[in-house]
Backbone as CSV, one residue per row, in Angstrom:
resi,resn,N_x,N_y,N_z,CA_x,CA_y,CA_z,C_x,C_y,C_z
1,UNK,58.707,68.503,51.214,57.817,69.408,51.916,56.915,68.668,52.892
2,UNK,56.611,67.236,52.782,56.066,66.895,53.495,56.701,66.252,55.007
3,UNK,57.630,66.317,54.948,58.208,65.858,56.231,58.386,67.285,57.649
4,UNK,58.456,68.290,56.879,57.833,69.760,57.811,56.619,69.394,58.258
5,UNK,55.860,68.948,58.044,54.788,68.943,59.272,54.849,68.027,60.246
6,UNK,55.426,67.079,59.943,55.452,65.638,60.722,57.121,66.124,61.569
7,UNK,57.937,67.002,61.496,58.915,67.654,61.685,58.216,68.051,62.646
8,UNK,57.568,69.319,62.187,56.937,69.887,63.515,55.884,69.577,64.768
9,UNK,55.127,68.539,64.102,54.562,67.478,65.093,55.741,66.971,66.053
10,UNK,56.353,67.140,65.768,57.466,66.103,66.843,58.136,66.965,67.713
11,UNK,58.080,67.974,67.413,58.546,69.084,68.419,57.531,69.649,68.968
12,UNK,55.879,69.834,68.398,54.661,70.729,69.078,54.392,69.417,70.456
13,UNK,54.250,68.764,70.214,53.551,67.370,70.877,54.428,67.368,72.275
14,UNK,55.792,67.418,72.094,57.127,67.061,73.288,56.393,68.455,73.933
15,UNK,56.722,69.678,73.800,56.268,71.374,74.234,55.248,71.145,75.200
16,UNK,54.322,70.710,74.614,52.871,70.970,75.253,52.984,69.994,76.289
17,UNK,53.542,68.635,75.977,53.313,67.783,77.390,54.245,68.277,78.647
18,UNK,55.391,68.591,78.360,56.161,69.480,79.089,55.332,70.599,79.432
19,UNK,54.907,71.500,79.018,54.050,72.810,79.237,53.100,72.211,80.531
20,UNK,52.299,71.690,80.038,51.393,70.796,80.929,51.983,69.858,82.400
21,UNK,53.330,69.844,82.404,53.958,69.418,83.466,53.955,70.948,84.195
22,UNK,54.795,71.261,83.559,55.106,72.809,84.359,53.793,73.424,85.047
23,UNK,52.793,73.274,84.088,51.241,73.861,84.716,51.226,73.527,86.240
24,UNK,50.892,72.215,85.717,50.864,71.723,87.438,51.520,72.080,88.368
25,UNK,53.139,71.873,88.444,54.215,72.372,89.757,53.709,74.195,89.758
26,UNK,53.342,74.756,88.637,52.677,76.446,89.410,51.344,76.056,89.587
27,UNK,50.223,75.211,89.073,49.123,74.964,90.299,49.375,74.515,91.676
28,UNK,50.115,73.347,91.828,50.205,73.297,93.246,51.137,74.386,94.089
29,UNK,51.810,75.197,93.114,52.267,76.266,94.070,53.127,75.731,95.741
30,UNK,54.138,75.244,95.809,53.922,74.622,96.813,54.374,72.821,97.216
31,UNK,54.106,72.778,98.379,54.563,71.411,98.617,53.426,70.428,99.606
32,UNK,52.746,69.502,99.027,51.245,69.212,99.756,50.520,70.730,100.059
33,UNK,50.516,70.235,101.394,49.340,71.467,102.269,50.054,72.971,101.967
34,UNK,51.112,73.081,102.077,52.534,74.388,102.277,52.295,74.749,100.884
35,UNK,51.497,75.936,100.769,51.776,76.526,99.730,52.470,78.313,99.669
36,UNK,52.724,78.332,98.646,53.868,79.473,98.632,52.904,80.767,99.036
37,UNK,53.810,81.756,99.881,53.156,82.826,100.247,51.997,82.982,101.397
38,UNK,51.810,81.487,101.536,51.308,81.693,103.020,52.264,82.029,104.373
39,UNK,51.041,83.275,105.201,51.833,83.710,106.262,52.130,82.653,106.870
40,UNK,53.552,83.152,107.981,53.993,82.494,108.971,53.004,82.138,109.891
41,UNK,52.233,83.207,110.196,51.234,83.082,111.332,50.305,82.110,111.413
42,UNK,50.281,81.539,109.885,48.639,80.165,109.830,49.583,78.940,109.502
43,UNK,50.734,79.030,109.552,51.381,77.681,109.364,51.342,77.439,111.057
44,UNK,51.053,75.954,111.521,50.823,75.628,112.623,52.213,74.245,112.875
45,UNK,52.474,73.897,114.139,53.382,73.169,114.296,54.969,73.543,113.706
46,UNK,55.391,74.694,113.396,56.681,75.097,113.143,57.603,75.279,114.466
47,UNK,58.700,74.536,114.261,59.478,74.223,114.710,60.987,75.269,114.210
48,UNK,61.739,75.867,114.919,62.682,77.048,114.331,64.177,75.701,114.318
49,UNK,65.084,75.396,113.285,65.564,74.699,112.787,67.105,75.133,112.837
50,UNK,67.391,76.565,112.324,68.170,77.032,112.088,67.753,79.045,111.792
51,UNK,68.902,79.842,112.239,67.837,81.146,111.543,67.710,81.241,110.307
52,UNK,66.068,81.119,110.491,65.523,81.681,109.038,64.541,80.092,108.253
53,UNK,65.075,78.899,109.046,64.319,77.870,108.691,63.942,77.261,109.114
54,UNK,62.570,76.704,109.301,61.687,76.188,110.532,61.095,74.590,109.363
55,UNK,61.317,73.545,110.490,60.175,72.600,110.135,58.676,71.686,110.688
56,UNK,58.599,71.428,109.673,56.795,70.948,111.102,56.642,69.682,111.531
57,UNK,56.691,69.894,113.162,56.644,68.354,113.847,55.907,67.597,113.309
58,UNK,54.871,67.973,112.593,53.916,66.897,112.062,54.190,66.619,110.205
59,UNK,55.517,66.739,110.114,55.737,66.565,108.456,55.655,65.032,108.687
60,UNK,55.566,64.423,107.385,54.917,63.345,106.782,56.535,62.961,106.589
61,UNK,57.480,62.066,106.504,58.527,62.023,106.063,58.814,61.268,104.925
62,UNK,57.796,60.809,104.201,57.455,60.020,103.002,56.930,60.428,101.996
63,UNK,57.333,60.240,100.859,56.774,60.671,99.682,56.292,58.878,98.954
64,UNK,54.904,58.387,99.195,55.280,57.150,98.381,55.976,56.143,98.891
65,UNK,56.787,55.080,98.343,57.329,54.449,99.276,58.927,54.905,99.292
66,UNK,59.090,55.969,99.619,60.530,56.420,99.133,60.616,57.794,100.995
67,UNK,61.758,57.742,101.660,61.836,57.915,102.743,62.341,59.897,102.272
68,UNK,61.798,60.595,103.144,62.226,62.191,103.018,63.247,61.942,104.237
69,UNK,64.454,62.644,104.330,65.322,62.497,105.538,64.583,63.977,106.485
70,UNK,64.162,65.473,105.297,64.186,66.400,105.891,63.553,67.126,104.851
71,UNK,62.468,68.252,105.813,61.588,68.970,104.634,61.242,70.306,105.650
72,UNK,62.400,71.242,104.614,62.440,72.637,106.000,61.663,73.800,105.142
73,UNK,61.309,74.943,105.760,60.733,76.013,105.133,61.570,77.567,105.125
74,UNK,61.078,78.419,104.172,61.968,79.506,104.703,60.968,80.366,104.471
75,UNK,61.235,81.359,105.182,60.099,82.853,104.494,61.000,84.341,104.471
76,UNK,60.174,84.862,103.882,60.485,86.290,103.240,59.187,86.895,103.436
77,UNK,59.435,87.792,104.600,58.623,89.126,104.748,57.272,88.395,105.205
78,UNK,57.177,87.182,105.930,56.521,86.726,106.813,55.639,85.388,105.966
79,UNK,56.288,85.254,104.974,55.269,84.249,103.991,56.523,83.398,103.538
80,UNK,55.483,82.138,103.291,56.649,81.035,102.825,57.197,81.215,101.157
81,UNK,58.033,80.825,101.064,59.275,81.388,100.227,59.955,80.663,99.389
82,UNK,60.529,79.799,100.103,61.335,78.704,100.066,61.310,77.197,100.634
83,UNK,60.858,76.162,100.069,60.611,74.812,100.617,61.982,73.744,100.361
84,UNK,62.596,73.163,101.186,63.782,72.567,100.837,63.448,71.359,101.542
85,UNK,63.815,69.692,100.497,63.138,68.366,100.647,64.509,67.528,100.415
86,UNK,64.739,67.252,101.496,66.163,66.174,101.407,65.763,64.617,101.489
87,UNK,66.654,64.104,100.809,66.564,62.571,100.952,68.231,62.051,101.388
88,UNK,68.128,60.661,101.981,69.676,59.948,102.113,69.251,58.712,101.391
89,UNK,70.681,58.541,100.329,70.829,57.495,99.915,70.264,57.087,98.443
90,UNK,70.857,56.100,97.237,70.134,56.410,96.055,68.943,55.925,95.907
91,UNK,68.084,54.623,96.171,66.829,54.443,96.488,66.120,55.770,96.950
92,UNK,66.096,55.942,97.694,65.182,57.274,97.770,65.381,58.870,97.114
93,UNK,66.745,58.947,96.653,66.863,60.039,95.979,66.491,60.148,94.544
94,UNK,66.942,58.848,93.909,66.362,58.193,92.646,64.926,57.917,92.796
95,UNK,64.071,57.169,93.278,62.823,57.438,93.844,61.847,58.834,93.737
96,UNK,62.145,60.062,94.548,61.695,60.841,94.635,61.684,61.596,93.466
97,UNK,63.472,61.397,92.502,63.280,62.394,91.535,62.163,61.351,90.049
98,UNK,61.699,60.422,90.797,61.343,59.486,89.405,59.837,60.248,89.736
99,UNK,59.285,60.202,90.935,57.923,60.716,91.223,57.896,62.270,90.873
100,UNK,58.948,62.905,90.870,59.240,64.557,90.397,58.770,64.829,88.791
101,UNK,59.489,63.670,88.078,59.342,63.947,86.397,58.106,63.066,86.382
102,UNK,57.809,62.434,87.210,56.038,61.732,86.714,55.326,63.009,86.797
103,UNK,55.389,63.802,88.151,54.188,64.496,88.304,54.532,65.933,87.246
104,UNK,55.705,66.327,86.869,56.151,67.809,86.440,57.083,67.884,85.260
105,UNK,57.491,66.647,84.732,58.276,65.999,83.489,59.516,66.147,83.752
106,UNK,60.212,65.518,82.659,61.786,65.198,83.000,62.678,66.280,83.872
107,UNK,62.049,67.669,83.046,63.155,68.336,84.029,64.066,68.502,82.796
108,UNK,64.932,69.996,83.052,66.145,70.391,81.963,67.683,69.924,82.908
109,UNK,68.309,69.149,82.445,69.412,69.151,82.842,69.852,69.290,82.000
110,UNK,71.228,70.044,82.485,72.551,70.938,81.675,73.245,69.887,81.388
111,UNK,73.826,69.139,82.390,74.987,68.412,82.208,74.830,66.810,82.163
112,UNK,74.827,65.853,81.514,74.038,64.409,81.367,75.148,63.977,82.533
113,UNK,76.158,64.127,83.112,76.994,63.529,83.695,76.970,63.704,85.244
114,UNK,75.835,65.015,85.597,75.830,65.336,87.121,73.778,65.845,87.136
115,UNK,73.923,64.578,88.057,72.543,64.220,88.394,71.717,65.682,89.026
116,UNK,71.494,66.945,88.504,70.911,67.757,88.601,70.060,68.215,87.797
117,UNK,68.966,68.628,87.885,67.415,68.996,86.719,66.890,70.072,87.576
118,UNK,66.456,70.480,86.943,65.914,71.927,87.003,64.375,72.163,86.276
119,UNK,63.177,73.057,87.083,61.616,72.603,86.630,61.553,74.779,86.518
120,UNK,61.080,74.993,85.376,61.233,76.457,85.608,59.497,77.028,85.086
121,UNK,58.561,76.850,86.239,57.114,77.402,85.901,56.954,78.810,85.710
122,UNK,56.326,78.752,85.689,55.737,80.455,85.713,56.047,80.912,86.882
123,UNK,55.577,80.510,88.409,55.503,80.823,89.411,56.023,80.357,90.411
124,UNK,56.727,79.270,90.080,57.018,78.177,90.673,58.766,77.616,90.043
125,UNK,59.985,77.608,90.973,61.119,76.943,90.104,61.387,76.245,91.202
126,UNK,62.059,74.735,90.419,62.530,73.865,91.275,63.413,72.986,90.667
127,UNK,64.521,72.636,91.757,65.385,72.066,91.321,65.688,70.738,92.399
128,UNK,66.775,69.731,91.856,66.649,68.774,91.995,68.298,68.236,92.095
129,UNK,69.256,68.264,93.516,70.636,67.875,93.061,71.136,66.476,93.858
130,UNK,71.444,65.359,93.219,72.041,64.914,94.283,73.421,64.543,93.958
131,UNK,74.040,63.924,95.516,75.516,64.174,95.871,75.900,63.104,95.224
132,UNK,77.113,63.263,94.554,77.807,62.263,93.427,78.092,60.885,94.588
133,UNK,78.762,61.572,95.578,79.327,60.618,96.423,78.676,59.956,97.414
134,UNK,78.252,60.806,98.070,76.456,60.042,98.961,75.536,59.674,98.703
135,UNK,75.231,60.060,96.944,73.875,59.955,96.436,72.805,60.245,97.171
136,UNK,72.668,61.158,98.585,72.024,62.001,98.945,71.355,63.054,98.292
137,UNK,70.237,64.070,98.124,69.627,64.733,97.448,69.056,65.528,97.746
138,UNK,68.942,66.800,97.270,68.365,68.384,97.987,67.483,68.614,96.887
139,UNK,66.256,68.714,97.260,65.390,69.352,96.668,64.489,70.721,96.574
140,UNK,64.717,71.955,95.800,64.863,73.064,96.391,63.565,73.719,95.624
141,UNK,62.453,74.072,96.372,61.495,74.552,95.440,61.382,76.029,95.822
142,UNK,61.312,77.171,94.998,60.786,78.323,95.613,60.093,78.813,94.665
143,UNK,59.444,80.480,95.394,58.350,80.871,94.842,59.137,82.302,94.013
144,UNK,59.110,82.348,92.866,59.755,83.612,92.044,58.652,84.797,91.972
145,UNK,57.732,85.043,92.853,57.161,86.418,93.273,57.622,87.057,94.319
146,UNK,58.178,85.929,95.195,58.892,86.145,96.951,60.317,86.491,96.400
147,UNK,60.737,85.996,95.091,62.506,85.693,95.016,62.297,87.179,94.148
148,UNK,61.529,87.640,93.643,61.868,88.714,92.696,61.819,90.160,93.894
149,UNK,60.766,89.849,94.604,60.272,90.917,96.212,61.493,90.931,96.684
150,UNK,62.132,90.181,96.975,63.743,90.033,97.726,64.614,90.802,96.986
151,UNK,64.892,90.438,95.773,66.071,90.483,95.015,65.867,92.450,94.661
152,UNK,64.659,93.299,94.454,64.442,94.228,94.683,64.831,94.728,95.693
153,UNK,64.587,94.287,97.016,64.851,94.950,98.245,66.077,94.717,99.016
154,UNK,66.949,93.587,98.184,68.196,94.086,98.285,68.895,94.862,97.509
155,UNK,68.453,95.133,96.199,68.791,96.092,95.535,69.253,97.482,95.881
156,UNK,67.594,97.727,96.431,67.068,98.533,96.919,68.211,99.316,98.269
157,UNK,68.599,98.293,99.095,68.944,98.355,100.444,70.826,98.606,99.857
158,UNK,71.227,98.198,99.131,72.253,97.735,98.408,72.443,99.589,98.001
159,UNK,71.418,100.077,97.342,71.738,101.124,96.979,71.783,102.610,97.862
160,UNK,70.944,102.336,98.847,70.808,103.104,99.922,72.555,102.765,100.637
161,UNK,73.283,102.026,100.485,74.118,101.299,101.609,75.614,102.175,100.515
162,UNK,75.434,102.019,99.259,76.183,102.824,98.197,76.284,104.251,98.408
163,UNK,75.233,104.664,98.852,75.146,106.317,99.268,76.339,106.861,100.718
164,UNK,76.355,105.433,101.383,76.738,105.907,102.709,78.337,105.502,102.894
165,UNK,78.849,105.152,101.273,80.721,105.051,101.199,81.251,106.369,101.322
């Protein structure tokens, strides 16, 4: 009977420091200054990239001493949405994801064999993949109040579009 508590110490203790990672990635909401759900209109220096994703001449391309190749934005219904953070090469992809689980913890990966982790906050999910063969790396953060607003209003639009077969 006595090894149940010291049992469960070992599982309460891992929870909470994890918990406490996650806190943070939904406090900062966001990526530095770019936080989720701000309008298009007060983000300054956007640059249109591709449709639908803009980046800012004045991005920082460094995280630390570890090089960003590319750090684009997306929005939904005029607010930022979606933040996507690329790196080239394994030094910096390894790098960035080491500063990822410092600041937000290890991260759940599915598969031990393909370098992908996954951060699932309250408000906040982010994920983390890089390329087996380039060891290149996409880092994909978005906001699940913007992704749930969407996923409704295609529903939504989806069902109106059902009426008109």
């Amino acid at each position: 009977m006595k090894i149940l508590p010291i049992f469960l110490l070992f599982i309460v203790i891992p929870i909470t420091v994890i918990g406490q990672n996650i806190k943070s990635l939904d406090e900062k909401y966001g990526f530095r200054e770019m936080k989720f759900e701000t309008h298009f209109s007060s983000i300054k220096n956007l640059v249109k990239v591709e449709e639908g994703f803009y980046k800012s001449t004045t991005e920082n391309l460094k995280l630390g001493d570890y090089k960003l190749s590319e750090v684009t934005y997306s929005f939904y219904k005029d607010q930022l949405y979606i933040i996507l953070i690329q790196t080239k090469g394994l030094i910096n992809s390894r790098g960035v994801l080491k500063i990822l689980q410092q600041a937000y913890g290890e991260g759940i990966q599915s598969n031990e064999y393909i370098e992908r982790y996954y951060w699932d906050g309250e408000k906040t999910l982010m994920s983390y993949e890089q390329n087996s063969v380039t060891d290149d790396a996409l880092i994909i953060m978005w906001c699940k109040k913007l992704a749930d607003l969407k996923d409704t209003d295609e529903k939504r639009a989806n069902s109106e579009a059902i009426k008109q077969l």
